[in-house]
C-alpha positions in Angstrom: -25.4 18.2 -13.6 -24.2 15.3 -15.9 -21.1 14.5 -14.0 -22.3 13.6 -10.8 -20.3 10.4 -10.2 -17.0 10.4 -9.4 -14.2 8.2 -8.8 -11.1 8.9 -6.9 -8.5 6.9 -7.6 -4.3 7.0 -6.0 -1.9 4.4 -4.9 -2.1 3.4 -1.0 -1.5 6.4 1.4 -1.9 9.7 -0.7 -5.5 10.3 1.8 -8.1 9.1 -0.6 -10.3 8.6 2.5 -9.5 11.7 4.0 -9.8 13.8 1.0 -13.4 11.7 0.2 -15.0 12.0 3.3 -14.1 16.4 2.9 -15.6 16.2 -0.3 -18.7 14.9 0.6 -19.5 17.0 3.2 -18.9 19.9 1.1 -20.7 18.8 -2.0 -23.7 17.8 0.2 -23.4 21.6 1.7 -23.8 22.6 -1.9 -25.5 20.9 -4.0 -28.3 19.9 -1.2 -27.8 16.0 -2.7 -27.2 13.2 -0.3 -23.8 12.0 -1.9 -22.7 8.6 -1.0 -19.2 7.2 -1.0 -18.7 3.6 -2.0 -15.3 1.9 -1.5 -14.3 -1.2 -3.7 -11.7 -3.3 -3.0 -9.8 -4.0 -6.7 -9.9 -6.9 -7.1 -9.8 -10.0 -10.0 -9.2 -7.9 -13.1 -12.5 -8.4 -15.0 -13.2 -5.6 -17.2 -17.3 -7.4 -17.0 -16.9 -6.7 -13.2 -15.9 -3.1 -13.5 -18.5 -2.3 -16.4 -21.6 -3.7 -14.2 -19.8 -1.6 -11.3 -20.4 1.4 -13.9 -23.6 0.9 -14.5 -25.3 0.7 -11.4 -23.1 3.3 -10.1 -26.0 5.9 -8.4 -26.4 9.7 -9.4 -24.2 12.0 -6.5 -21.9 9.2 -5.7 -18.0 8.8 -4.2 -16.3 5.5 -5.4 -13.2 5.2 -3.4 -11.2 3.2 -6.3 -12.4 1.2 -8.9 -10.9 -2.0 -10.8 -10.3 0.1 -13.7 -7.6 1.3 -13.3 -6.5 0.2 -10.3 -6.6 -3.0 -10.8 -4.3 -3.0 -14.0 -1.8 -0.4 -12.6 -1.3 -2.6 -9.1 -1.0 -6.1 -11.0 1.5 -4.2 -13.5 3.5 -2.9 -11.0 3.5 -5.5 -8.4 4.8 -8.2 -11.4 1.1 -9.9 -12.4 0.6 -8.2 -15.3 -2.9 -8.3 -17.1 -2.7 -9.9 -20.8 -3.1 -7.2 -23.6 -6.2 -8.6 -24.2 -7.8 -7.8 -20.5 -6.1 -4.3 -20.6 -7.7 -3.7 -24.3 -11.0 -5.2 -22.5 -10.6 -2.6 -19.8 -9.8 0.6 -22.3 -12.9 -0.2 -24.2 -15.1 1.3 -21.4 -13.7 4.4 -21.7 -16.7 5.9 -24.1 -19.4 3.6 -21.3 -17.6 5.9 -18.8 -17.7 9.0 -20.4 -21.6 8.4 -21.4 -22.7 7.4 -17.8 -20.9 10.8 -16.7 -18.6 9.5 -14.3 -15.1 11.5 -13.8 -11.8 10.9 -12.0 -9.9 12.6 -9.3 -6.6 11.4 -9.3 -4.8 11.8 -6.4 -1.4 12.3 -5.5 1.2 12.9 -2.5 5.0 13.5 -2.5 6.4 9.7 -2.2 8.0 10.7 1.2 4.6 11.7 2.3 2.8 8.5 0.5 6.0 6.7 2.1 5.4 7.6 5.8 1.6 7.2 5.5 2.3 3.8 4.5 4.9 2.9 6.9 2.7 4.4 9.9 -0.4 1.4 8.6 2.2 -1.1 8.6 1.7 -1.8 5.0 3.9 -4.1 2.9 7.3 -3.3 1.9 7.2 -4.8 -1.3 4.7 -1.6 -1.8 6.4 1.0 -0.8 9.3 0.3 -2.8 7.1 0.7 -6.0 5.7 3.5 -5.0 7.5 5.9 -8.2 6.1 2.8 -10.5 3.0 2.7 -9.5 2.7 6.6 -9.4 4.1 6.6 -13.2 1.6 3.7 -14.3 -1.7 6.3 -12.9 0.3 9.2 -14.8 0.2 7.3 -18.0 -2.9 5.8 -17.7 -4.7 8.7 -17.2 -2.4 10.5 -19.8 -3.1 8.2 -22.5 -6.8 7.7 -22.0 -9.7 10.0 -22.9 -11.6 9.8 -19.5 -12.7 12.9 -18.1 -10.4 13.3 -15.1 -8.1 16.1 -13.2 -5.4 15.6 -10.8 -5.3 17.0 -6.8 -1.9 16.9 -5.1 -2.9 16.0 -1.0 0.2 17.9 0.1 -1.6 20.9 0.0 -5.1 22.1 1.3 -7.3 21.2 -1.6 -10.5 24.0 -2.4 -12.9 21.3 -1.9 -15.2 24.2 -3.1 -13.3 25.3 -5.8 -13.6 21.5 -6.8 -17.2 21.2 -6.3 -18.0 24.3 -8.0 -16.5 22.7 -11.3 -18.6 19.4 -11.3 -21.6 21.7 -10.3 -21.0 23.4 -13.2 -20.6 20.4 -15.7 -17.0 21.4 -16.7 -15.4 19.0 -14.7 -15.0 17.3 -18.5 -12.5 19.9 -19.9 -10.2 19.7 -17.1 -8.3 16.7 -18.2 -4.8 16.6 -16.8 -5.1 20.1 -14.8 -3.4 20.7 -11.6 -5.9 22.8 -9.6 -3.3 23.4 -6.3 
């Protein structure tokens, strides 16, 4: 099973969490592998930071987020853009990615959904009223990039088994861009 580490990535209140901690328990169910979910906070924008996260990133694991991308969509978004030069920094570990077999889940929620969510945590204002931009900045990041990667909407009961199945089965890779619910 070469893709055996994932990384789910979303803006703030589309149920990364919730949907991580159902997806381990089911891929532990079925593959018999003790999967472990890490959560990093993006943060600083160094595509050296993200690469060494990359690499030491175990077999069976759960990242919950990663600097790349979220750290480039957020600062976009939120008005601290990254320098061409960073972003170019952080597309060149695209093929590191792809060769350490690590794929994306992209998650996504209705922005009223997302909206409540967020307004429920108490979370900024200044967020929620980019929610649309920072949902368009995942869509074309993971459009534009050659990442294995498929999209969940959390609206809906997600087949955490139908899902599993699929990375089980190594062809996790040629679902780019599908919408599985």
């Amino acid at each position: 099973m070469k893709y055996n580490k994932l990384i789910v990535e979303g803006c703030d209140g589309v149920g990364k969490s919730t949907f991580i901690r159902a997806l381990q328990k089911r891929l532990i169910e079925e593959t018999g592998h003790a999967w472990t979910v890490l959560k990093q906070d993006p943060k600083g924008g160094c595509p050296e930071r993200a690469r060494k996260t990359f690499e030491t990133l175990p077999s069976f694991s759960i990242m919950d987020r990663s600097d790349y991308p979220s750290e480039m969509i957020y600062k976009k978004v939120l008005g601290d853009p990254l320098t061409w030069d960073k972003i170019l920094e952080f597309h060149n570990l695209s093929p590191l990615i792809r060769d350490l077999g690590i794929s994306y889940i992209w998650l996504q929620a209705p922005k009223g959904i997302t909206k409540r969510r967020l307004e429920q945590r108490g979370d900024d204002e200044h967020l929620i009223k980019h929610l649309k931009r920072i949902h368009l900045a995942y869509a074309k990041f993971f459009f534009d990039t050659y990442l294995p990667w498929i999209t969940l909407n959390t609206k809906d009961n997600v087949n955490t088994l139908v899902l599993s199945a699929m990375f089980q089965l190594g062809v996790i890779k040629e679902a780019r861009g599908e919408y599985l619910c």
